[in-house]
N, C-alpha and C positions, 0 to 999 in steps of 0.2 A: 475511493470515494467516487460515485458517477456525478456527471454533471449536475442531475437533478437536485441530488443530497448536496451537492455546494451553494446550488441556487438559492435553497430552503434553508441552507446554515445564514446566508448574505440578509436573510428579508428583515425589514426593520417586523416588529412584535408592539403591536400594541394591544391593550387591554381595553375590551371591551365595558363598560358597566353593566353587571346585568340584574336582574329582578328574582331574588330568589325564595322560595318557601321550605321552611323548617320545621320539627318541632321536637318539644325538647324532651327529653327521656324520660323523665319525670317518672313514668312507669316500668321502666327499661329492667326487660328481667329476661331470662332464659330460663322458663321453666317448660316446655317441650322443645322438641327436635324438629326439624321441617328440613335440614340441607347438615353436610358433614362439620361444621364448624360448631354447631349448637350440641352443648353439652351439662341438662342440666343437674347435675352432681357437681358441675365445675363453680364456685361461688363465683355471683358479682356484688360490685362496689358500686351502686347504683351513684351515691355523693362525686365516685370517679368518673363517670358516663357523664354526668353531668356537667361537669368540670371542663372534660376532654370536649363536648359537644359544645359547651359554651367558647372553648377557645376557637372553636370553627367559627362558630357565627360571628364573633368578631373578630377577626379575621377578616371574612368578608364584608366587614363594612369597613376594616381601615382600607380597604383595599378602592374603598368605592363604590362597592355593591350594595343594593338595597335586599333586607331578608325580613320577611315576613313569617308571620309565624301562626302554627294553628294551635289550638288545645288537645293537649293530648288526654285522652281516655283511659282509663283504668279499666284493667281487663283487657288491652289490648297494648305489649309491650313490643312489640317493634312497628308501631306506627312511628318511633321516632325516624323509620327509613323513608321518608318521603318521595323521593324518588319512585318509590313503589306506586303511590298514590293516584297517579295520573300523568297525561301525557300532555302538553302544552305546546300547540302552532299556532303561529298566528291570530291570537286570542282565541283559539278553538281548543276546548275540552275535553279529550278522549279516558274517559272512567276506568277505571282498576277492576279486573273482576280478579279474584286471589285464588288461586289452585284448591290450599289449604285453610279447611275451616277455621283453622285459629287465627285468621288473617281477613277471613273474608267481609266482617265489619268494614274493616279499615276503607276498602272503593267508596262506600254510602256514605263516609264520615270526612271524606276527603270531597267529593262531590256536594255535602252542606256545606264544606267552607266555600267553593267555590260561589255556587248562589250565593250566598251570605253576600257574598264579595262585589255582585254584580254581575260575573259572568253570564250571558246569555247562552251561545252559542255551545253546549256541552250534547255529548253521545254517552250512553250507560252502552256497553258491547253487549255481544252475544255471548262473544266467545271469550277464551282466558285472556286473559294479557293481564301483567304485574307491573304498566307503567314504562316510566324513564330504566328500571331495573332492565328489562327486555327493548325500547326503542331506544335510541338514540340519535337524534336530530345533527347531520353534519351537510352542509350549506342547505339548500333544498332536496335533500334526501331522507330518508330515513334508515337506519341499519337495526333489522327487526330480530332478535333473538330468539329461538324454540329450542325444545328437547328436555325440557327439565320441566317448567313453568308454565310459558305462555304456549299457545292453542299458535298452531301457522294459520289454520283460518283466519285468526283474528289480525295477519298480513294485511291480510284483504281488506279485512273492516277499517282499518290504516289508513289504506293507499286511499279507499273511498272517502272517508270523511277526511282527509286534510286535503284530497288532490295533489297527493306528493308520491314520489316513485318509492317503494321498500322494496330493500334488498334483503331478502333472506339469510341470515346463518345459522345453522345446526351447531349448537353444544355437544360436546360427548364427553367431557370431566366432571362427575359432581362435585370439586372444588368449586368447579367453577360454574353456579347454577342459574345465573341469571348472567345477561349481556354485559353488562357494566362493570362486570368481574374480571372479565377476560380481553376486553377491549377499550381504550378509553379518546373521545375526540378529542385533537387541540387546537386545530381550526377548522376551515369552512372545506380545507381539503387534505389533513394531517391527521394520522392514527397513529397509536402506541398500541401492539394487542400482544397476546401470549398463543401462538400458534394452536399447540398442544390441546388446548380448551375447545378447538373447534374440528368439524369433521372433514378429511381429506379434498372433500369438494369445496366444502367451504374457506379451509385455506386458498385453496388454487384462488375462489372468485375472491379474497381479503387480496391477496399477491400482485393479482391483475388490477383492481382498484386501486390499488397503496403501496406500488411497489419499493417506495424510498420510506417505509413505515418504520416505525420504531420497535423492534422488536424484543419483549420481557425476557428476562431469564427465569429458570426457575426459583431462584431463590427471590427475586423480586415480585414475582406472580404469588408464591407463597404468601409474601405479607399482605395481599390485598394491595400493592403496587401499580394498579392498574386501573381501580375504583378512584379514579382522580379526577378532576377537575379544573377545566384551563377556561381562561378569559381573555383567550387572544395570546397572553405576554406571561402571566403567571399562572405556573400549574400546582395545584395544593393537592398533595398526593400521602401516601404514609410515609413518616421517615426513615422508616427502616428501610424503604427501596430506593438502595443507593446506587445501585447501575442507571436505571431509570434517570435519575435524578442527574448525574453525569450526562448521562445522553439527549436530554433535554437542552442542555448546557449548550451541549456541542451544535444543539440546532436553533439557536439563538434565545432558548426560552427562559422564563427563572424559577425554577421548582422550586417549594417549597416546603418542608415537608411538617406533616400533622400528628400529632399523638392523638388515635383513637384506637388504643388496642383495646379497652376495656367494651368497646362497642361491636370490636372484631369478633368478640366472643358470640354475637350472633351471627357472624359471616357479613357483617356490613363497616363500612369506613365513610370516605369524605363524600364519595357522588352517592353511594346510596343517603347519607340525609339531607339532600338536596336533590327539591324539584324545581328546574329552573322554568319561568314563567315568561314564556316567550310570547307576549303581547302586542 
């Protein structure tokens, strides 16, 4: 064990309260393909998605947290992945543009909740980006995900409108097709990721950044293990990922783990339906 990983086992963990938006599956179906986990021959249990997605949500309010929620639309079954929907700094707004047209409703429908809400300050991009799926905000930074999904251009459009620095990584597993797949933050300077899911350079710059990081196996990457979500002190993750959850342990944290397989059936879990609303 190096110094650093002792230092990071010793830190007190506290949980943040945070502000989050959800919504509920209501329409939750897999009737096309867009990434290798959707399969629609496979039946679902829409009453189970619901169930499973309800246990999330409170959850996060026993926990403290506040979750808001949108209406979900018919004819548009994984809006319940919110996390796709937009990108939230500093009360600033950065819009969803979706690869896939069976998806690309959802940035417009996410951007009327926003107005609705108050928000001023909002960007519609240029270019692609799939949201909190491809960014993810750890202290003042950003870790911007491409190669499947989002547009690198739309890097740029990032770093400009929030005035924060983004770090680039390349995907190359389509298990693993959006950022939040393959990597997941637990604090303002702490990763868990799954090496395998990114390209040789991109490990080296994850290495060099994080080099006491938590590292998935593959059986725990498998379950979506890595789609999780920390608030400083608890991390609510799947529970089938039980190395993860061990090694969390060991670095003073308290995993938690979640039943959303029936939702895994679209390749999504805990942090894909949550977009947290960084205000």
């Amino acid at each position: 064990m190096t110094e650093s990983q002792s230092a990071s086992i010793s830190r007190t963990r506290t949980a943040v309260p945070r502000r989050f938006l959800m919504c509920r599956p209501r329409h939750f179906d897999v009737n096309y393909s867009i990434n290798p986990w959707m399969n629609p021959e496979k039946p679902v249990d829409n009453s189970l998605a619901v169930r499973q997605w309800e246990g999330l949500r409170d959850l996060y309010r026993e926990l403290g947290h506040t979750v808001l929620e949108i209406e979900p639309i018919d004819g548009l079954p994984d809006m319940v992945f919110a996390a796709n929907g937009a990108t939230v700094v500093d009360g600033k707004v950065l819009g969803a543009r979706f690869r896939h047209v069976e998806r690309t409703a959802e940035g417009p429908a996410y951007l009327t909740w926003f107005v609705q809400q108050g928000y001023e300050d909002i960007y519609w991009p240029e270019f692609i980006n799939e949201g909190e799926g491809d960014y993810l905000t750890i202290g003042r930074r950003l870790l911007a995900g491409t190669g499947f999904r989002t547009d690198p251009r739309s890097h740029f459009e990032a770093q400009e409108y929030f005035g924060l620095p983004v770090t680039s990584l390349k995907l190359v597993n389509p298990n693993f097709y959006h950022l939040d797949t393959a990597i997941a933050v637990l604090s303002d300077d702490e990763v868990m990721y799954y090496p395998p899911a990114f390209s040789p350079g991109s490990q080296a710059v994850l290495k060099e950044m994080f080099p006491d990081a938590i590292l998935a196996t593959d059986e725990d990457a498998a379950v979506f293990g890595l789609n999780a979500l920390s608030d400083g002190r608890h991390v609510l993750l799947p529970k089938a990922a039980t190395n993860l959850q061990e090694r969390l342990r060991e670095r003073g944290f308290e995993p938690i783990g979640v039943d959303l397989t029936e939702l895994l059936k679209a390749g999504g879990s805990v942090k894909c339906c949550t977009l947290e609303l960084r205000d």
